[in-house]
C-alpha positions in Angstrom: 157.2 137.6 87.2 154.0 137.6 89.4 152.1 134.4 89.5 149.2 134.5 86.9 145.6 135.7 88.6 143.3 132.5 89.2 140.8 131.8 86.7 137.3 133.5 87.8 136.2 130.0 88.4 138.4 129.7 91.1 138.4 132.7 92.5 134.4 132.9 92.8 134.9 129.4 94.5 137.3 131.1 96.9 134.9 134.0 97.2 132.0 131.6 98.4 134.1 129.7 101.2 135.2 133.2 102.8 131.1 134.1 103.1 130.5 130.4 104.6 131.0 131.4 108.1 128.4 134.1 108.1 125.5 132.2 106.6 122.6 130.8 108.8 121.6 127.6 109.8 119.2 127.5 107.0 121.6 128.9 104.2 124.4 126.6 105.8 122.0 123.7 104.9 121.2 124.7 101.8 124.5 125.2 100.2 124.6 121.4 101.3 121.9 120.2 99.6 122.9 122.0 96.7 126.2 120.7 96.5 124.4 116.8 97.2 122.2 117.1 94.6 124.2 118.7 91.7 126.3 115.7 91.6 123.2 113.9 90.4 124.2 110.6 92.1 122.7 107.0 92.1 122.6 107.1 95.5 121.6 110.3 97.7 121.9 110.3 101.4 119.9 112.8 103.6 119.9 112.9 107.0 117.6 115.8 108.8 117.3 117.5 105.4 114.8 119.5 106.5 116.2 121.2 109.7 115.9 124.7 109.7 114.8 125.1 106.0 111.5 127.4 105.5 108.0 125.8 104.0 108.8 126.8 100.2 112.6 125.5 100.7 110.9 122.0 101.5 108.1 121.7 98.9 111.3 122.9 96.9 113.4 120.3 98.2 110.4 117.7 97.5 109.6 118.3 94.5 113.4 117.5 93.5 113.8 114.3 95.8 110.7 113.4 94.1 111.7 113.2 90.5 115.3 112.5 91.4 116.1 109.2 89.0 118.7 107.6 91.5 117.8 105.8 94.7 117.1 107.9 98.4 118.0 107.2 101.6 117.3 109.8 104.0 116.7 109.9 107.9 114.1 112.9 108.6 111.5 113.7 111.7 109.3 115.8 109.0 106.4 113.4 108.8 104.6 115.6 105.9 108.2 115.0 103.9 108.1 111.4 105.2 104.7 110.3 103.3 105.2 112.6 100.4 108.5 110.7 99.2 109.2 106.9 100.9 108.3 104.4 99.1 109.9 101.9 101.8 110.7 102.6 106.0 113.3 100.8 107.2 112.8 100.7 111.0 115.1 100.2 113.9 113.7 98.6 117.4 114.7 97.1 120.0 118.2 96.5 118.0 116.1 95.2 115.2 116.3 96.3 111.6 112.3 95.7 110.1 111.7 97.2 106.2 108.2 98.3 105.9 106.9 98.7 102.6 104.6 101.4 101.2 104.4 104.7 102.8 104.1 106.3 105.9 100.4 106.1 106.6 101.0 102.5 105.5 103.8 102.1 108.0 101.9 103.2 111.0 98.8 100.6 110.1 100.7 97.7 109.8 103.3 99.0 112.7 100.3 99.6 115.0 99.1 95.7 113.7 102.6 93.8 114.4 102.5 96.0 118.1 99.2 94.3 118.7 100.1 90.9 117.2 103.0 91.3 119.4 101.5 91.8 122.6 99.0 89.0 122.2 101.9 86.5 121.2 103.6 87.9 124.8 100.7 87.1 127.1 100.4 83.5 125.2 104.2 82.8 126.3 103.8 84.4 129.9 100.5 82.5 130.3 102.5 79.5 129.3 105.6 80.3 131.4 103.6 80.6 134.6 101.8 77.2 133.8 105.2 75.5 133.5 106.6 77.2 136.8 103.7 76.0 138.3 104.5 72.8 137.2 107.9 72.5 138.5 107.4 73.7 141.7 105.3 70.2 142.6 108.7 68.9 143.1 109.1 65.1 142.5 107.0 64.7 139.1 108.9 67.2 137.7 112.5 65.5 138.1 111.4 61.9 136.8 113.1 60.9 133.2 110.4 60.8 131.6 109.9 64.7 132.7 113.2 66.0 131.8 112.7 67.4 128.4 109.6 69.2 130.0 112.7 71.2 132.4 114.7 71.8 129.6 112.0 73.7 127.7 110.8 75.3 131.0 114.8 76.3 131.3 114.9 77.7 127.9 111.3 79.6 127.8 112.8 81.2 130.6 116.0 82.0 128.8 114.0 83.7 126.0 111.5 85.9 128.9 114.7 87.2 129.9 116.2 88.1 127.2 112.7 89.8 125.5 113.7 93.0 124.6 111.3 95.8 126.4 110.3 98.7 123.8 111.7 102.5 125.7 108.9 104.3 127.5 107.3 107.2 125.4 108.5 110.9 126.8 106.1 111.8 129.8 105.6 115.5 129.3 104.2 117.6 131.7 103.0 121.4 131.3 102.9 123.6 134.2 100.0 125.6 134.1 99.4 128.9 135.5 96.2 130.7 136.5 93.7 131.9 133.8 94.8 134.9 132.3 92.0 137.8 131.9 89.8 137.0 128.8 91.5 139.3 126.7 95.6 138.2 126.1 96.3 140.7 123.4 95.3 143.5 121.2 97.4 144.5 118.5 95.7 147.5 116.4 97.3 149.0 112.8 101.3 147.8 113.9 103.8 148.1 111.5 107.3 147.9 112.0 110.4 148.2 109.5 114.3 147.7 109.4 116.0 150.7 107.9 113.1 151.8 106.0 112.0 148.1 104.9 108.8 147.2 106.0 108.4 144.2 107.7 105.0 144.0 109.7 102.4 147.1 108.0 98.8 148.2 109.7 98.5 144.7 111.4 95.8 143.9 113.8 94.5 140.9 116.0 92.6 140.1 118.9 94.1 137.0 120.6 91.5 135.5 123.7 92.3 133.0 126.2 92.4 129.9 125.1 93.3 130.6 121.4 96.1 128.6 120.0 98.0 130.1 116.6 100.3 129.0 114.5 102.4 131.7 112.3 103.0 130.4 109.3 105.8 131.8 106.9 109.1 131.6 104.8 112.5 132.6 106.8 113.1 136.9 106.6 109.5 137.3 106.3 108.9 138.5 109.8 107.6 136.3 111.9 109.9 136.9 115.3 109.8 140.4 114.4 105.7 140.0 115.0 106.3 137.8 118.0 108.8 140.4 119.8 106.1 143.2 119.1 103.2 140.8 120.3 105.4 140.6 123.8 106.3 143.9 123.9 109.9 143.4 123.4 109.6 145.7 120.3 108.0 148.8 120.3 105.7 149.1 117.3 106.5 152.3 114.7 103.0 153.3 114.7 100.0 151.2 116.1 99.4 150.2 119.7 99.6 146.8 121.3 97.6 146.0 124.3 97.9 143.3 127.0 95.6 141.8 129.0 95.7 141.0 132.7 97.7 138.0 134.9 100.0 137.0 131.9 102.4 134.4 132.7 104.4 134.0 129.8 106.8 130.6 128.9 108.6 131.9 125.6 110.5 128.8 124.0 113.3 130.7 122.2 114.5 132.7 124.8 115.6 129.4 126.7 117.8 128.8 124.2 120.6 131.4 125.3 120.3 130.4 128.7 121.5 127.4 127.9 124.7 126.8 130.8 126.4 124.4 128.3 129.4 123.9 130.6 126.8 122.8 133.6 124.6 119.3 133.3 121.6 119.2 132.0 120.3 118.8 136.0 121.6 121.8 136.9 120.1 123.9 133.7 116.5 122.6 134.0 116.4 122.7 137.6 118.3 126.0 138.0 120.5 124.4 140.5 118.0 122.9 142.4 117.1 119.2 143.6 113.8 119.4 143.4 111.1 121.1 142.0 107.5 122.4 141.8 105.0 120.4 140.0 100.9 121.3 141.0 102.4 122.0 144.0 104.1 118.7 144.7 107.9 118.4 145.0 109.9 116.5 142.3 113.6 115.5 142.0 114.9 117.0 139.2 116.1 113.7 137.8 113.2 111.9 138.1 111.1 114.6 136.3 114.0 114.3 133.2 113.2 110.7 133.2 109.9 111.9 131.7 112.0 114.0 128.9 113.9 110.6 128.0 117.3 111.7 130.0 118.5 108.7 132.0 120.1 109.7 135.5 123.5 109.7 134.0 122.4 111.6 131.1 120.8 114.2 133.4 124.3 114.5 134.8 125.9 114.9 131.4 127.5 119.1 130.5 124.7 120.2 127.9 127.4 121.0 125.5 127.9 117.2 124.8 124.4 116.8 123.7 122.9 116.3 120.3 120.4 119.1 118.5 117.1 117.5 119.8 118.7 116.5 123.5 119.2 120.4 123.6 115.6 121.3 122.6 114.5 118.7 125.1 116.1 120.1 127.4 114.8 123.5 126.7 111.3 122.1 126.8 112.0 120.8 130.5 112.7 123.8 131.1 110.8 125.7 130.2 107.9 123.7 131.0 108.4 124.0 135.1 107.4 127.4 134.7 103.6 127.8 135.0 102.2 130.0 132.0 99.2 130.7 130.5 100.7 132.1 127.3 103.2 129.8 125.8 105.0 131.2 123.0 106.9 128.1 121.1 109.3 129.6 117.9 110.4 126.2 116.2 110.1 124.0 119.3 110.3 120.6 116.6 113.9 121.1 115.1 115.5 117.6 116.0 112.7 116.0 118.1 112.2 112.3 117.2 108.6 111.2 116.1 108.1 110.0 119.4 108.1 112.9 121.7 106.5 115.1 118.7 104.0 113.1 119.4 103.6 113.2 123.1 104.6 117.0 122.6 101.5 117.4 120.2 99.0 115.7 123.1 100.0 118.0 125.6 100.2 121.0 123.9 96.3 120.2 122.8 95.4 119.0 126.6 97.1 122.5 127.3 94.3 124.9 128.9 96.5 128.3 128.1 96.6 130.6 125.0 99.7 129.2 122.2 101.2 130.7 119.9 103.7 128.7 117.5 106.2 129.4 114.7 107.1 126.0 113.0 107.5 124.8 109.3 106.4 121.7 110.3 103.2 121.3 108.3 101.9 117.9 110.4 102.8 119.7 113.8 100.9 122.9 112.9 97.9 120.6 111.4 98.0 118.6 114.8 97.9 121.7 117.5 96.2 125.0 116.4 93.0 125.8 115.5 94.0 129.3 113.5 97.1 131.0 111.4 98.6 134.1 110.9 99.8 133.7 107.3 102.6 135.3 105.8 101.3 136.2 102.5 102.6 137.7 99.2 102.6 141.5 98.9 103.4 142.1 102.3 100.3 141.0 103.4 99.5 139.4 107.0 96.2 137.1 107.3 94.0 135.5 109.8 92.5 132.3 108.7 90.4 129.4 110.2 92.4 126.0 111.0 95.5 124.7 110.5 97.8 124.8 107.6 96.0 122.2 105.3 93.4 124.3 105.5 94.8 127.7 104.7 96.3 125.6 102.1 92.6 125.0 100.3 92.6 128.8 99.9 95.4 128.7 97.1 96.9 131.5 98.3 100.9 132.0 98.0 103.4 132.4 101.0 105.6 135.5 100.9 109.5 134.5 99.8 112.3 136.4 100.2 115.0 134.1 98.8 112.6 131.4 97.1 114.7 128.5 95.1 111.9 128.3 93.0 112.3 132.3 92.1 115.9 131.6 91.5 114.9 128.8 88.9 112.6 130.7 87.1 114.8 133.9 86.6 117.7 131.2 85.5 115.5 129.4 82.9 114.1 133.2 81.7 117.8 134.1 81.3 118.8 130.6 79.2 116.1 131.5 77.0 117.4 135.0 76.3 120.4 133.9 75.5 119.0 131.1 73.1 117.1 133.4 71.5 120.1 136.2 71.1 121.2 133.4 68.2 124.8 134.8 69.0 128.2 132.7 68.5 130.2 134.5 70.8 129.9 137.1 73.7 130.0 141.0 72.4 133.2 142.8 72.5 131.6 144.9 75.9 130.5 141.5 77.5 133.7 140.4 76.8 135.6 143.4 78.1 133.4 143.4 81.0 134.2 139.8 82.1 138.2 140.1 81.8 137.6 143.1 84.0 135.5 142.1 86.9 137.6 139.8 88.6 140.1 142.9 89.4 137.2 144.9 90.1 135.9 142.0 92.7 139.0 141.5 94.5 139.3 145.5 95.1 135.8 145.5 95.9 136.5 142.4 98.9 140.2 144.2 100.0 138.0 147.6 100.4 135.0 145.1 102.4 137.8 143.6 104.8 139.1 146.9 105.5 135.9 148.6 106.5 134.7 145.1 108.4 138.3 145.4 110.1 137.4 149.0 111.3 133.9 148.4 112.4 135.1 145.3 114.6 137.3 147.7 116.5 136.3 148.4 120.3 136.9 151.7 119.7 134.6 152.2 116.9 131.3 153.2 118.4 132.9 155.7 120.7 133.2 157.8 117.4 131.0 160.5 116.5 127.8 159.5 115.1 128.1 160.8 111.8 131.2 159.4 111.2 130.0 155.9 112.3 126.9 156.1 110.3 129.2 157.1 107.5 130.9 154.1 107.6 128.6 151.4 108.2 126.5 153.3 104.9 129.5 152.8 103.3 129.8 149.5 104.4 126.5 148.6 103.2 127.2 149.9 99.7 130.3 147.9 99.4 128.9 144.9 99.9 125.2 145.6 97.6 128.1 146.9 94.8 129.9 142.9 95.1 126.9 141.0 95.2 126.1 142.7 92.0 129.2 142.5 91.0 129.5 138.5 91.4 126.2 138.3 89.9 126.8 139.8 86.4 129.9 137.7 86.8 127.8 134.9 86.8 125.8 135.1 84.4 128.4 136.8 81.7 130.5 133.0 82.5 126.8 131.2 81.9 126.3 133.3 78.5 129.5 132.1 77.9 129.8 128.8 78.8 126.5 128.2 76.4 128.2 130.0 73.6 
């Protein structure tokens, strides 16, 4: 006889590790903080949690770290995160573990105290030092008996001078700067733009001077490189007009990314094959200039593909920053950067003379650089406010979400409580019917999707007629709107079910 059908358990697990490979960054991160904190552990380990995750996926994830009853250890960049939830830094320098206590304002106080406690305790010992080698060299005096103790001291304060661990020199960024654009950069008047008849940017308009320097704020799928794309004219808008000004020299951060050479070093990418380059006007060898992005000359000679996540985006930044522009356009430019070079990223970019536009969901990095916001709001709606991100937060006003966690909790808890209040001891006899059936009706439903995916993937399919291809990636569509309802009534029948 045929093997017995696996239980729907199962088979909805099965179901959720065939979509794995075709979820984002951010959703690939997600299903793994989901699956961390369901086990409810003593101990949770984090590292980079917030990579790639959108502003309400954070305050989310906060909120849940925060009145998590176990003990946290987590390694993050995100220094908003950082001083809403440690309690205790443990710091490595120089090769040296140091626990701070209290939180991250408290951290950098005393931090910036011990530096300074540290640097006076230095000069003491140098002072010192040079008195003693002073000393010796007077010759005779020094090699008497009753002197000898005096040279083995002098022997071992030099023994601990050299071995006095140095602390890494800070990034040294550098932004090329073109010539002053015209005093107008952009006009954007009543644009709207929409994906198959969903509107994603409706009647927006801006005026963007030289000079200006915007953050766009927003959850992920609400539209934000959709906005930037029209802003550089990379999209056409639906209906509106878009204007630019004159002698734009644009530096756009996220095209860099794709060209990337990640079989070539990281030399050879920044420097385009070059040995040296142009910097106000002055040559500079390549590896000299990386020395400034912390790449040692054998790390500047190292394929980019063995890199980490923030190596790449340094290296992007070098890059991108060779090219004079007096409109940078930065989308995420602080995934994987250490505190450090944030840092030294965040002076520059403020020193910085051009107009800047940035996309981040870092809440301290948008506070740090721009002085206004285009906000992402609720009900479609696109805003212009004052100040950073702090500030637009004063106004109480709600981001747009297209996927919120918190929306996914509420509509949960409003379905326990309908089923508490059904006061039922068992699922009907249709509910019941319903959930036998729609395993069967699932697996059909996923044969029929890998069938159609298997025909669109064909070279040959585009060279159809259009109808015929429109047909089938409509049908396509349908398919898979039918099985995510499908898997959803699933879900919740097993839930009713599993209460029961």
């Amino acid at each position: 006889p045929p093997p017995p059908p696996p239980p729907p358990r199962l088979l909805r697990r099965q179901r959720q590790m065939c979509i794995r490979d075709r979820l984002s960054g951010g959703w690939r991160r997600r299903v793994a903080l989901a699956k961390a904190l369901v086990q409810k552990p003593d101990l949770l380990l984090l590292d980079e949690p917030t990579n790639h995750l959108d502003i309400a996926t954070i305050k989310w994830l906060e909120d849940h770290i925060y009145s998590h009853r176990g003990a946290v250890l987590f390694i993050t960049h995100d220094r908003a995160f950082l001083q809403r939830l440690a309690t205790r830094i443990v710091e490595i320098d120089r090769g040296k573990l140091t626990s701070w206590p209290g939180n991250y304002a408290n951290f950098l106080r005393r931090k910036e105290k011990s530096l300074e406690d540290e640097a006076v305790a230095d000069a003491r010992f140098d002072k010192k030092l040079e008195q003693e080698e002073e000393w010796i060299r007077q010759g005779i005096k020094a090699r008497r008996t009753r002197n000898e103790g005096r040279v083995r001291a002098l022997k071992k304060m030099r023994e601990e001078r050299e071995s006095r661990a140095t602390r890494e020199n800070k990034a040294r960024i550098h932004i090329e700067e073109a010539d002053q654009s015209g005093r107008k950069v952009i006009r954007a008047r009543n644009v709207s733009y929409a994906y198959d008849d969903d509107p994603v940017i409706r009647n927006f308009s801006i005026k963007i001077m030289r000079g200006d320097r915007i953050g766009l704020i927003g959850n992920n799928g609400v539209g934000k490189t959709t906005l930037l794309r029209l802003l550089l004219g990379e999209l056409e808008p639906q209906t509106g007009t878009i204007k630019h000004g004159t002698g734009l020299e644009v530096g756009y951060f996220d095209q860099l990314r794709q060209s990337l050479d990640l079989e070539k070093s990281v030399a050879y990418n920044v420097g385009e094959g070059r040995t040296y380059i142009k910097l106000h006007g002055k040559d500079r060898h390549i590896v000299g200039y990386l020395r400034g992005f912390l790449f040692s000359p054998k790390r500047a000679m190292t394929p980019v593909k063995s890199l980490s996540g923030g190596e790449r985006n340094r290296v992007i930044l070098a890059k991108l920053f060779t090219r004079a522009a007096n409109l940078l356009i930065l989308d995420e430019p602080t995934n994987d950067l250490d505190i450090e070079t944030l840092e030294v990223l965040e002076q520059r970019l403020c020193d910085y003379t051009g107009t800047l536009i940035v996309v981040s969901h870092d809440r301290e990095f948008l506070d740090n650089v721009i002085t206004s916001t285009i906000v992402f709001e609720e009900d479609g709606v696109i805003q212009e406010y004052v100040g950073g991100y702090s500030d637009w937060l004063r106004h109480n006003h709600k981001l747009a979400e297209t996927d919120s966690p918190y929306e996914a909790e509420r509509k949960k808890n409003e379905a326990a409580v309908r089923r508490r209040n059904k006061n039922k001891n068992k699922l009907s006899y249709k509910d019941q019917r319903e959930l036998d059936q729609l395993p069967s009706d699932i697996e059909t439903l996923e044969a029929a999707l890998a069938a159609l995916q298997a025909e669109v993937s064909d070279p040959e399919f585009y060279s159809r007629e259009s109808e015929a291809i429109a047909r089938t990636l409509q049908q396509l569509k349908d398919n898979e709107s039918l099985l995510d309802q499908r898997m959803e009534r699933w879900s919740e029948l097993e839930t009713m079910r599993d209460a029961l």
